[in-house]
C-alpha positions in Angstrom: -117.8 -9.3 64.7 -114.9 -6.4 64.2 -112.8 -8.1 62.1 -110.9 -5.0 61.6 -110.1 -5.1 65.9 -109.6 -9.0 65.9 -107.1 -9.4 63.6 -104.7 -6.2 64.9 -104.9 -8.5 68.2 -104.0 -11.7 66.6 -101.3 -9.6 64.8 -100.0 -8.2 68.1 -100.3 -11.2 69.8 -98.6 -13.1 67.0 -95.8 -10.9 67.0 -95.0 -10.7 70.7 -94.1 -14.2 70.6 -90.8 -15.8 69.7 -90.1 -19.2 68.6 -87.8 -20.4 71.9 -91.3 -19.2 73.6 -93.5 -22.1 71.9 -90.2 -24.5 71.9 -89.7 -23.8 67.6 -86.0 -23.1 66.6 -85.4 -19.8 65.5 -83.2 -19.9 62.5 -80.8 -18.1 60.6 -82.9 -16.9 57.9 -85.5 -15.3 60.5 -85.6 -11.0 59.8 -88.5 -10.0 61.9 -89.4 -11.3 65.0 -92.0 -12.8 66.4 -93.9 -16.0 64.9 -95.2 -16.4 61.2 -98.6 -16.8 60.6 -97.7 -21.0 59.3 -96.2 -20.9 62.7 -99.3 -20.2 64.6 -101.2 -21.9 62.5 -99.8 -25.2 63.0 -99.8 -24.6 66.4 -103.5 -23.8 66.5 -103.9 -27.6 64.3 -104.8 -25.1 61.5 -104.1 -24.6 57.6 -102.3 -21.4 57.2 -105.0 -19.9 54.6 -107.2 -19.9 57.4 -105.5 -18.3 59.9 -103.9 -15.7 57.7 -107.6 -14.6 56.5 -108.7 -13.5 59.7 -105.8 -11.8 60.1 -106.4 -9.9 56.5 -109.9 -9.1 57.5 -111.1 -11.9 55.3 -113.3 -14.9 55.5 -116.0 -16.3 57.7 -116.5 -15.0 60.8 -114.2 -17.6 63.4 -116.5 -20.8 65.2 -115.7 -21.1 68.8 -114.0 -24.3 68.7 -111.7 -22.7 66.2 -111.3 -19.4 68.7 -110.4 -21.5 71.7 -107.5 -23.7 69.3 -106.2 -20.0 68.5 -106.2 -19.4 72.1 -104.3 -22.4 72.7 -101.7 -21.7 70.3 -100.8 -17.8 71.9 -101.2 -19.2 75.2 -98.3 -17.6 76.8 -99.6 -13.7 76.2 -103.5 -14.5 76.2 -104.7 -14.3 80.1 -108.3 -15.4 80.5 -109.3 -12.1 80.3 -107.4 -11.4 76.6 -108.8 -14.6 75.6 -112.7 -13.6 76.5 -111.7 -10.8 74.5 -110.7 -12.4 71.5 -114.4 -14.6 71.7 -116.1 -11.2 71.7 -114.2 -9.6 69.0 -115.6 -12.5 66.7 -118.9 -12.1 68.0 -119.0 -15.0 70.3 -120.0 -14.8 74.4 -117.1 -15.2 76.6 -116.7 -19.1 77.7 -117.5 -20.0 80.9 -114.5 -19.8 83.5 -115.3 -22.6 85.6 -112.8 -21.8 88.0 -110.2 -21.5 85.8 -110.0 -25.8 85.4 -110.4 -25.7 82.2 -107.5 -22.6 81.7 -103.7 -24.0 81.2 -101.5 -21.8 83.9 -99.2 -20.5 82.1 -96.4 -21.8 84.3 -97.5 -25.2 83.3 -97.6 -24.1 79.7 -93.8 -22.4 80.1 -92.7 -26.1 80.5 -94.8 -28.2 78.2 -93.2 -25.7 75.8 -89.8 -27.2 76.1 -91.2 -30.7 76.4 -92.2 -30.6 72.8 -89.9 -33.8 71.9 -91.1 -35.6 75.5 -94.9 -37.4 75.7 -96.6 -34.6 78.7 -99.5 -33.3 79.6 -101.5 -31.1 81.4 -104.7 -32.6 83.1 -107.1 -31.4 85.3 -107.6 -33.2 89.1 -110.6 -34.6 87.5 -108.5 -36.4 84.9 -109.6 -34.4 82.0 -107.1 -33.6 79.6 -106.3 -29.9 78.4 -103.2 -30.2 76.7 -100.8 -32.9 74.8 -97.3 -32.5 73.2 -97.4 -34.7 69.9 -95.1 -37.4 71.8 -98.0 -37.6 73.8 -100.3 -38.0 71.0 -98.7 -40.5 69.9 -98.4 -42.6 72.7 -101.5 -42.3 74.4 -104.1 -40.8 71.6 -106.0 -37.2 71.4 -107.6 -37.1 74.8 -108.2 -33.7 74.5 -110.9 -34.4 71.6 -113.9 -35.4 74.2 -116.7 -33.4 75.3 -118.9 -33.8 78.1 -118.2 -36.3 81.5 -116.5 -38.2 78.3 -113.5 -35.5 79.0 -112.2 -37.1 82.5 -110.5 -40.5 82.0 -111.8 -41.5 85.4 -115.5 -41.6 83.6 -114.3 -43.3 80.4 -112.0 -46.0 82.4 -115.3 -47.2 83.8 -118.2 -46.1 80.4 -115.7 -47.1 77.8 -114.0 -50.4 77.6 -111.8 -49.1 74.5 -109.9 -46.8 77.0 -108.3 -49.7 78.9 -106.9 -51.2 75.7 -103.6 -49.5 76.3 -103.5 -50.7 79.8 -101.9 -54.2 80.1 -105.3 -56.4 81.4 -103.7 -57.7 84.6 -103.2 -53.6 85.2 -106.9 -53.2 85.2 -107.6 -53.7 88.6 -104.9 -51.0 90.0 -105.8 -48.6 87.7 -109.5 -48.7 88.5 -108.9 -48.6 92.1 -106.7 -45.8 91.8 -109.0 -43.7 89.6 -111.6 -44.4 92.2 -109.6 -43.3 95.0 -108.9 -39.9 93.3 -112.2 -39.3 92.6 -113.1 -40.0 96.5 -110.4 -37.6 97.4 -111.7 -35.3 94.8 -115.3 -35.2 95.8 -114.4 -35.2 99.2 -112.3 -31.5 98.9 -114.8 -30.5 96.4 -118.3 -30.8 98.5 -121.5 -32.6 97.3 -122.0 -29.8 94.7 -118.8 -30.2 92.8 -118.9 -31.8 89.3 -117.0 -34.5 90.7 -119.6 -35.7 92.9 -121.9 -34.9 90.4 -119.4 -37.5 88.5 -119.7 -40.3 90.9 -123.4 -40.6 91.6 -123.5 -41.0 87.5 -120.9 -43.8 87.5 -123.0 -45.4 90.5 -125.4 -45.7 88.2 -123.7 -46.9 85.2 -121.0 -48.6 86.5 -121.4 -51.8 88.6 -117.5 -51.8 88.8 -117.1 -48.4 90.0 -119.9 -49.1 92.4 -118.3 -51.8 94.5 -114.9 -50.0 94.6 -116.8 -46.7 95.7 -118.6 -48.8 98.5 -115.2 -49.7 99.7 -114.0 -46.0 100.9 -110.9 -46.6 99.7 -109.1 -43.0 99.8 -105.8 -43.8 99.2 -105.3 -46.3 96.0 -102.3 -48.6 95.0 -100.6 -46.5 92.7 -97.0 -46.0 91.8 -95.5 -43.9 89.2 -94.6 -47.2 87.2 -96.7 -47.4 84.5 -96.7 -49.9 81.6 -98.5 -48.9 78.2 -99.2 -50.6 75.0 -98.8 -48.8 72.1 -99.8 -49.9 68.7 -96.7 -48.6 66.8 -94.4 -49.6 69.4 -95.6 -52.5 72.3 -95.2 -52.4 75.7 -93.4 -49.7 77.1 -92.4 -49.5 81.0 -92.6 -46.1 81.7 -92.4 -43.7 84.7 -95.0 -41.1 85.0 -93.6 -38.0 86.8 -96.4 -35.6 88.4 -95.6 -31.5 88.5 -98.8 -30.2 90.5 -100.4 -26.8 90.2 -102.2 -26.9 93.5 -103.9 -23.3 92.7 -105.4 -24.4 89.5 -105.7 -27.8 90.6 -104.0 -29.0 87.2 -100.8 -31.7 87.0 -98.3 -31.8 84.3 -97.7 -35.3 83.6 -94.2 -36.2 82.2 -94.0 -39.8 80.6 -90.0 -40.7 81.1 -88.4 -44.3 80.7 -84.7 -45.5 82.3 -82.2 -44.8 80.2 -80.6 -47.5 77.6 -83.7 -49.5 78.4 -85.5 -50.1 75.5 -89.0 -48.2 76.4 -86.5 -44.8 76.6 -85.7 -45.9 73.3 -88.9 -46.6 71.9 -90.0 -43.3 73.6 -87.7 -41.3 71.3 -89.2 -42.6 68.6 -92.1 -41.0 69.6 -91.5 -37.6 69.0 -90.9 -38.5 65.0 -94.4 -40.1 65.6 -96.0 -37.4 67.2 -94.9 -35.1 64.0 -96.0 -37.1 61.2 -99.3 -37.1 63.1 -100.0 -32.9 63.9 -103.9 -32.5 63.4 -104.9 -31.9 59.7 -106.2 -28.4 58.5 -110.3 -27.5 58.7 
């Protein structure tokens, strides 16, 4: 690890940013510029102490999960080849690209960044979550807090019946037909090697649900961008889920909106005083 190299680039990197960048207000009583270390830190879910240590050459050396949340929080200056970089300065091996799905474009991250009071998202084409505003916390949970096939909502709608408990039950059906019908699509762009093929033949096996929907080659699903969600601080909220597609990186930003003066767009503003009193707690 050369802490002494590591935290020069967090400094840097820190200090390249401003707060319009990350969607923070700047302030009148703001002299340098750049962000403050508290800044980053609650972006990286954080406690200040610990970020400023590494910064100051102090502490233990960085775990990976911890390097990837700092990543997250300077996404707009760390390319993937800044943030294999930063992994190696602590010591760590580079993370595995895989093709760049599991790498926010930074596009995609220029507008979450001024979605901060909206419920968004970024999500992969094989429904995996990378990214949440705290709106979107709060009205869906922490989907980015999986590992494994347990990532892609496509494998939990049909391995865990807790994910559907959002979901109206008379919306079941629809949902699971659609989720199938992306997958098909998926796997069918993809080839018989991808990981979404590799996804399917496991939910053959575990899923008799999935199974019969898969035998019916459906390609095309009954979707709309209507969606009705339950949320356990709110109810039922009707909601329209708007799609901005990244078809390089094969990544969607999903944008949760609701008609205005109905009272789903005002129960989705109350989501964003939600979303702050629940930011993730400090290691």
């Amino acid at each position: 690890m050369d802490r002494n190299q590591l935290a020069g680039f967090l400094r840097t990197r820190r200090e390249a940013l401003q707060p319009e960048d990350v969607g923070l207000p700047r302030g009148q009583r703001r002299r340098t510029g750049g962000l403050r270390r508290e800044e980053v830190a609650a972006l990286c879910g954080m406690s200040t102490d610990y970020y400023s240590r590494i910064e100051q050459q102090r502490g233990p050396r960085p775990s990976e999960p911890m390097l990837a949340a700092i990543a997250r929080g300077l996404h707009l200056h760390l390319s993937l080849d800044e943030r294999d970089h930063l992994f190696r300065l602590a010591g760590h091996p580079a993370p595995g690209r895989d093709l760049r799905a599991h790498h926010v474009d930074t596009g995609l991250m220029h507008v979450l960044d001024r979605l901060q009071d909206t419920p968004a998202q970024v999500v992969t084409s094989l429904g995996e979550t990378l990214l949440q505003t705290p709106p979107a916390v709060a009205l869906l949970g922490d989907e980015t807090a999986y590992t494994g096939l347990e990532r892609s909502m496509i494998y939990r709608w049909f391995t865990r019946p807790e994910t559907r408990l959002i979901y109206p039950d008379e919306d079941h059906a629809l949902h699971s037909r659609a989720f199938t019908a992306d997958l098909r699509s998926l796997v069918a762009r993809k080839g018989p090697e991808s990981r979404g093929a590799a996804m399917s033949r496991t939910l053959l096996d575990v899923s008799r649900e999935f199974a019969e929907l898969w035998s019916e080659h459906e390609i095309t699903g009954s979707r709309g961008h209507h969606k009705r969600i339950r949320n356990a601080e709110l109810g039922l909220l009707d909601v329209y889920c708007q799609m901005l597609l990244d078809l390089d990186q094969e990544q969607a930003l999903l944008i949760f909106t609701a008609t205005p003066g109905s009272e789903s767009h005002d129960k989705l503003q109350l989501l964003s005083v939600i979303g702050a009193q629940n930011l993730p707690s400090a290691p």
